[in-house]
C-alpha positions as CSV (number, residue, x, y, z in Angstrom):
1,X,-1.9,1.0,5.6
2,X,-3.8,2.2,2.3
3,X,-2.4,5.1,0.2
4,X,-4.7,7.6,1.9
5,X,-2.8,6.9,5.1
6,X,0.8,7.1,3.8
7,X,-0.2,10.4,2.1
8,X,-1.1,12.1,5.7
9,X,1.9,10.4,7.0
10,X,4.3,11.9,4.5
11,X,2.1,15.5,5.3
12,X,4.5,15.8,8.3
13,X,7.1,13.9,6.4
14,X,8.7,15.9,3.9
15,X,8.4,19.6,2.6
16,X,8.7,19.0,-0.7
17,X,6.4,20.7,-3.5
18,X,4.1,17.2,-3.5
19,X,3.6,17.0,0.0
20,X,2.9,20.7,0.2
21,X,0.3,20.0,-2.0
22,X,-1.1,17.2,-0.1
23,X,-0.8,19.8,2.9
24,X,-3.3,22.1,1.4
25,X,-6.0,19.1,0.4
26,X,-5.7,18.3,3.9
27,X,-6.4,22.4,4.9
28,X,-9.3,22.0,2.4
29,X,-10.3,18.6,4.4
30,X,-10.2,20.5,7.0
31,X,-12.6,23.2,6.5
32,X,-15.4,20.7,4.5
33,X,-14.8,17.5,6.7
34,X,-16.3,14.4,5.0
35,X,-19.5,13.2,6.9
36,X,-18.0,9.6,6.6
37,X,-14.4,10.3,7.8
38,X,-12.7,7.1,7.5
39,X,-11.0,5.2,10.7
40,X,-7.3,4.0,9.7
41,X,-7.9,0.3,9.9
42,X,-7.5,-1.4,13.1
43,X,-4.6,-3.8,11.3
44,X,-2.7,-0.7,11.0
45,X,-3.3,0.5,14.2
46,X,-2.1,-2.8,15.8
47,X,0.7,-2.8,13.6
48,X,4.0,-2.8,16.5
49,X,2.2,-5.1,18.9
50,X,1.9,-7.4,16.3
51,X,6.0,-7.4,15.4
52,X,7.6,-10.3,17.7
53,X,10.1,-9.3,20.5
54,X,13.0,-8.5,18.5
55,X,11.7,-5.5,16.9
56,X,9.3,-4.7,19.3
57,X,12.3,-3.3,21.3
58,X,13.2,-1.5,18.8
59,X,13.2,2.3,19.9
60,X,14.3,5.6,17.8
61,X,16.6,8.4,19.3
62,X,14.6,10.3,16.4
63,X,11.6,12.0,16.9
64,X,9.6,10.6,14.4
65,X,6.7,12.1,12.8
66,X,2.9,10.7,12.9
67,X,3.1,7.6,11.0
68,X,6.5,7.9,10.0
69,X,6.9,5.2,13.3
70,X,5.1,2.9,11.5
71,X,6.6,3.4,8.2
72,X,10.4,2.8,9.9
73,X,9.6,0.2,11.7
74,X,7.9,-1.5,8.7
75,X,11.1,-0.5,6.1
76,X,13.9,-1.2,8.8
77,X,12.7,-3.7,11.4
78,X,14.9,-6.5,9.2
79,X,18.1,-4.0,9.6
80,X,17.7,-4.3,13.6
81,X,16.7,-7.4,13.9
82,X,19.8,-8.6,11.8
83,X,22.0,-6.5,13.8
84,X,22.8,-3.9,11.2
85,X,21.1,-1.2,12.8
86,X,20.6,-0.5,16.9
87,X,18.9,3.7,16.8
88,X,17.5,5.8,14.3
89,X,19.6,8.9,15.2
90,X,18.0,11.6,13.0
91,X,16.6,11.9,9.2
92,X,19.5,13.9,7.0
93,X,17.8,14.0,3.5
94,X,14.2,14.4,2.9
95,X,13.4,14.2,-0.7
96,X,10.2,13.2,-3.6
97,X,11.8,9.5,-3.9
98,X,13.0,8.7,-0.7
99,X,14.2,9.6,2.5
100,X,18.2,9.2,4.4
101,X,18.3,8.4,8.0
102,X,21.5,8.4,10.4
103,X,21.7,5.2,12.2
104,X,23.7,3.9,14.8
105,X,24.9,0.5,13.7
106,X,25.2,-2.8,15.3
107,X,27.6,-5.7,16.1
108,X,27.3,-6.0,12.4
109,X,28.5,-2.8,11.3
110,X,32.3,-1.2,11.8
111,X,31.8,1.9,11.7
112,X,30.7,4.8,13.4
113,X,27.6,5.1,11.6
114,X,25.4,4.1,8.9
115,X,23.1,5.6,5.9
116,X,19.5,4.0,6.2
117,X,17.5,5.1,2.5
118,X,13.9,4.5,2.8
119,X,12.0,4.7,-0.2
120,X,8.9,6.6,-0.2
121,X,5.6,4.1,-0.7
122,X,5.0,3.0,-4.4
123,X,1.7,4.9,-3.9
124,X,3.5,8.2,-3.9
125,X,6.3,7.5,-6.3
126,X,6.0,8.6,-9.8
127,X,7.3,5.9,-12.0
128,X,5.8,7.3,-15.1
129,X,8.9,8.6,-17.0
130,X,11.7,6.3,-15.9
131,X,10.9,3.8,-19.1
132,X,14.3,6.3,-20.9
133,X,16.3,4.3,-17.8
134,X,14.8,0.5,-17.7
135,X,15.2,0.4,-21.3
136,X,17.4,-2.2,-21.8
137,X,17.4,-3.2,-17.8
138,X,16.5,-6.6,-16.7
139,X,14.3,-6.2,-13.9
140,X,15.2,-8.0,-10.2
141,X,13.6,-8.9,-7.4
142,X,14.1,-8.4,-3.8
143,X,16.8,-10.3,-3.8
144,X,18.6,-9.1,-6.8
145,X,18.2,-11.6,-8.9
146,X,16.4,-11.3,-12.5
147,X,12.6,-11.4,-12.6
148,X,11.8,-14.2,-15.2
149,X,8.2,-15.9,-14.6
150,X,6.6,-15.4,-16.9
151,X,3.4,-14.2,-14.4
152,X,5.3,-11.3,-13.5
153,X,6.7,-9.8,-16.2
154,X,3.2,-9.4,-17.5
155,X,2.2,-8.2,-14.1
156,X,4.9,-5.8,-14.7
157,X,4.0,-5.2,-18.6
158,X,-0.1,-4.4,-17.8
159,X,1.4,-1.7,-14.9
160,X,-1.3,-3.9,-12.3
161,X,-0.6,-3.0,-8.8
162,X,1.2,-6.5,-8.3
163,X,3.4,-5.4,-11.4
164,X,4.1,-1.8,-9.9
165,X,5.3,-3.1,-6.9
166,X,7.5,-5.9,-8.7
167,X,9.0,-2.6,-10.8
168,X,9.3,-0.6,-7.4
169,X,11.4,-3.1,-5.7
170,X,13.9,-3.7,-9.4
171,X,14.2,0.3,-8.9
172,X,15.5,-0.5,-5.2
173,X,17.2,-3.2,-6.8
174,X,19.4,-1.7,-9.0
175,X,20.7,1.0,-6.1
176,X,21.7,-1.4,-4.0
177,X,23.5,-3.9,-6.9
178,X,25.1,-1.2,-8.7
179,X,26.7,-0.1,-5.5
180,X,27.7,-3.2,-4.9
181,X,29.3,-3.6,-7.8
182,X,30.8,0.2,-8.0
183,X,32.2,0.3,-4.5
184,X,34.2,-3.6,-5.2
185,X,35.7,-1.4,-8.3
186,X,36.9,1.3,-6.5
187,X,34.7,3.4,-7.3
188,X,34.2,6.7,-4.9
189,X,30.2,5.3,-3.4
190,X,29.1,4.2,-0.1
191,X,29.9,0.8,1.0
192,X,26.8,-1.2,0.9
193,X,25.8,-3.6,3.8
194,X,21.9,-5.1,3.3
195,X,19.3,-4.3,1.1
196,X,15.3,-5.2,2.6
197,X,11.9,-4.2,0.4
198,X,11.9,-1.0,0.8
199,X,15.4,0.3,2.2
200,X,19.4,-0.1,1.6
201,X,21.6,0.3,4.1
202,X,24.9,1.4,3.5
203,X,28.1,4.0,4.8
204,X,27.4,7.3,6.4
205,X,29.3,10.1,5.3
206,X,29.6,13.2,7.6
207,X,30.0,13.0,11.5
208,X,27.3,12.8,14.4
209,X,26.7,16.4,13.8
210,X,26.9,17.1,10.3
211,X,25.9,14.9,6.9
212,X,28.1,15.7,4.0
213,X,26.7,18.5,2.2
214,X,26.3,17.9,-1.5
215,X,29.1,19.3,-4.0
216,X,26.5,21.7,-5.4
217,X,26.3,24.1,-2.0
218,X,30.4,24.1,-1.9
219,X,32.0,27.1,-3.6
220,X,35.5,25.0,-4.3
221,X,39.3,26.9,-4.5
222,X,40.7,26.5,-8.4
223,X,43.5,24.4,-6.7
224,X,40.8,22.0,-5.3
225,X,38.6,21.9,-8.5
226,X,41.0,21.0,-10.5
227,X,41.7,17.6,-8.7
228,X,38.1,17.1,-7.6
229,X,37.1,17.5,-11.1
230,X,39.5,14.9,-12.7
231,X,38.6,12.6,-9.6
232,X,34.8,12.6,-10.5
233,X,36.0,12.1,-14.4
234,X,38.1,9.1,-12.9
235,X,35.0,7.5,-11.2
236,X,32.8,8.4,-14.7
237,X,35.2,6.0,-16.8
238,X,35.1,3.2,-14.0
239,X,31.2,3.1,-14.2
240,X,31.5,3.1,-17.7
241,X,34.2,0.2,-17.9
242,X,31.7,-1.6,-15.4
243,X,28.5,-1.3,-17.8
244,X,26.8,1.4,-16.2
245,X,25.9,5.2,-16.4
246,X,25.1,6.9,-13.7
247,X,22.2,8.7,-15.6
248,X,21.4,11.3,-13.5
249,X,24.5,12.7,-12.2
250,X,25.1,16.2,-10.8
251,X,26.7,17.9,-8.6
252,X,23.7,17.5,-6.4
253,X,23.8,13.9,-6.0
254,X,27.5,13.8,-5.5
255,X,28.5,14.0,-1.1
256,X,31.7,16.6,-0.8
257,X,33.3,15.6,2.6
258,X,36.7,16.9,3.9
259,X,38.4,16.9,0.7
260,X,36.8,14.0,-0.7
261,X,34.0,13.3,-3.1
262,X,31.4,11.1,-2.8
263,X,28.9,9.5,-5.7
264,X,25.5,8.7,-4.6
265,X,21.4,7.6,-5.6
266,X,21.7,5.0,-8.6
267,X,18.4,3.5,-9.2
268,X,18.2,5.1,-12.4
269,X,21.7,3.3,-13.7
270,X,21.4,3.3,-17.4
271,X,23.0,0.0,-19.2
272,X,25.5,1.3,-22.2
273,X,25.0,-1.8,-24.3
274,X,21.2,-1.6,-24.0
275,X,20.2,1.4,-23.9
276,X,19.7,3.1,-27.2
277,X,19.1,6.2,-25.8
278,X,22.7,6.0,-24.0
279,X,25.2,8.4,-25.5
280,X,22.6,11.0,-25.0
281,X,21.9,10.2,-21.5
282,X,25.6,9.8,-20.8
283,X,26.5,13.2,-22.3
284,X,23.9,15.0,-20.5
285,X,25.7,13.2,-17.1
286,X,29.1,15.1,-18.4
287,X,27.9,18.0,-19.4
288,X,26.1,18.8,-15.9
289,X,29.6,17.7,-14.1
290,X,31.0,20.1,-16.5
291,X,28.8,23.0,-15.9
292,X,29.3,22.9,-12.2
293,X,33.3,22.8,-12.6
294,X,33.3,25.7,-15.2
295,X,31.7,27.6,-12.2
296,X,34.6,26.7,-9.7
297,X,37.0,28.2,-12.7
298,X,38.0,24.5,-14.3
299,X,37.9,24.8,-18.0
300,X,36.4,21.9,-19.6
301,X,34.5,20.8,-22.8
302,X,31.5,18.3,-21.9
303,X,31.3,17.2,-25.6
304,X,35.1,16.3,-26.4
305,X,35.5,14.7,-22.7
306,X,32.3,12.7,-23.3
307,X,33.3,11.2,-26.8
308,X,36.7,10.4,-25.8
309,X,35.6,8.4,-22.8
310,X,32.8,7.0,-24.8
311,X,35.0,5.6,-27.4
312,X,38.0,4.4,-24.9
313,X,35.2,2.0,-23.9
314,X,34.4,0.7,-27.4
315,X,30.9,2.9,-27.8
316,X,30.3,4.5,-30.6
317,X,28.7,7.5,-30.8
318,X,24.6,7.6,-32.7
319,X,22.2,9.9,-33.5
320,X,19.4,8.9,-31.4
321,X,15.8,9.6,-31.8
322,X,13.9,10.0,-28.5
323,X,11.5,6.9,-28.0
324,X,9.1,9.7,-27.2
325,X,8.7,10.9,-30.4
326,X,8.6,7.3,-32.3
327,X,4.7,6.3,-32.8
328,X,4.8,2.1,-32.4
329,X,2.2,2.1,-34.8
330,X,4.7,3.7,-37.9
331,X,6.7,0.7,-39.4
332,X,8.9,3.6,-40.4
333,X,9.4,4.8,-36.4
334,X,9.1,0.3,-35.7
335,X,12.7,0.5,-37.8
336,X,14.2,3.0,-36.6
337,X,13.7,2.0,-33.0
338,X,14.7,-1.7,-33.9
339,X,18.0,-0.1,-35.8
340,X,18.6,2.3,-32.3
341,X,18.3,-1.1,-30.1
342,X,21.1,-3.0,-32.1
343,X,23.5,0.1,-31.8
């Protein structure tokens, strides 16, 4: 399926800004139709005869959407034919980087249910301004492991379309393996279960009726902020003491559920040790925690909470300059980017 063809499908998809704009091009399509109007190609349309018997059977509760069929089947036929996975219950999250599906889980799985997150196609992604997050990341592959021919990291350094897609799937990547490696440290994340090319799989939180809500919607009682908020500062200094900043976290991306909390989307996991943008990205993580908590009456200060954490972990704390402002061509801006990579 080209990226014309994912673009209607994601029309009827999501309701986000993009595909609202997508929505009125197709209005426009629609009063000036093209003379040519092109056929989806007949690979595409013979896509599910095509799977063998195992995911053939595989049938959604969900209504899905034109396309979007296609576009499950494709992201989580692996899941069902592995056993992971039996039903696509309902979709839960629609959002400009990926969507969250409620599944019913197989032999595979204990537990009631299960969090399928399906990446939207590379075509529709914008992977423009995540260099501030890679910086210091080795990329992986599909199967976690480090990219290191030498073929593909110049694939990946050109931006070619075989190089997008190697960088799409590290993004995926990182999710799953930082989760992996949060939820073994106690940290408060889904459990993980399988990762394919373009989905994770991991815990559900909520009930058949109802996904957790994020923390943002929740108006919280003083005697419940208080904990909340030193539990989310407890799970801050774990990723930190495991190498990794969350990088973009909020009260929107954390899952409030009967009491508990719940961290979630890390493909943008910043490396302390690598990053030289890091502190900054780090203190901009407190500092939103921080702003949401002030609201629900806890008294906090971002900056000193920051620091202290940052220093229990051996960081120190930089002026950075913004790569964004540093011309590669300056030997002056060449230095102090070289200086801010050591730090």
């Amino acid at each position: 399926m080209d990226a014309n063809n994912y673009i209607d499908f994601f029309n009827e998809l999501d309701d986000n800004e993009q595909t609202n704009n997508f929505i009125q091009s197709d209005k426009r399509r629609e009063r000036f139709p093209p003379r040519n109007p092109k056929k989806v190609p007949e690979a595409d349309l013979q896509f599910l005869s095509k799977q063998d018997d195992s995911r053939s059977n595989f049938k959604f509760t969900y209504k899905a959407a034109r396309f979007e069929e296609w576009w499950l089947l494709d992201s989580l036929g692996d899941f069902y034919e592995h056993k992971w996975i039996v039903d696509v219950l309902k979709r839960v999250k629609g959002g400009k980087e990926a969507s969250v599906y409620q599944c019913k889980p197989g032999v595979a799985v204990d537990a009631p249910f299960v969090a399928a997150k399906v990446y939207r196609p590379r075509s529709l992604r914008n992977l423009k301004n995540d260099g501030q997050y890679r910086e210091g990341r080795t990329d992986l592959n599909e199967e976690g492991n480090a990219i290191v021919k030498a073929d593909d990291i110049y694939a990946m350094q050109k931006r070619s379309k075989y190089g997008e897609g190697l960088r799409h799937q590290s993004w995926i990547a990182y999710e799953f393996s930082t989760l992996e490696l949060l939820y073994e440290a106690g940290a408060d994340v889904p459990k993980p279960y399988a990762m394919e090319k373009n989905a994770i799989l991991m815990g559900f939180v909520g009930d058949y009726a109802t996904a957790a809500p994020a923390l943002s919607s929740i108006t919280l009682d003083i005697d419940e902020a208080e904990p909340l908020f030193k539990h989310v500062m407890l799970n801050i200094d774990i990723m930190l003491a495991h190498g990794r900043i969350h990088g973009d976290l909020s009260a929107y991306n954390i899952l409030y559920w009967e009491g508990d909390i719940t961290l979630i989307d890390f493909p943008q996991v910043v490396i302390p040790e690598s990053n030289p943008a890091s502190w900054s990205i780090f203190l901009r993580d407190v500092t939103r925690i921080c702003q949401y908590f002030s609201t629900q009456g806890v008294e906090c200060d971002a900056y000193k909470i920051a620091s202290d954490l940052w220093a229990s972990h051996g960081h120190k704390i930089i002026k950075e300059v913004d790569p964004k402002y540093l011309d590669s061509e300056k030997p002056e801006d060449r230095k102090i980017w070289e200086k801010q990579k050591k730090m």
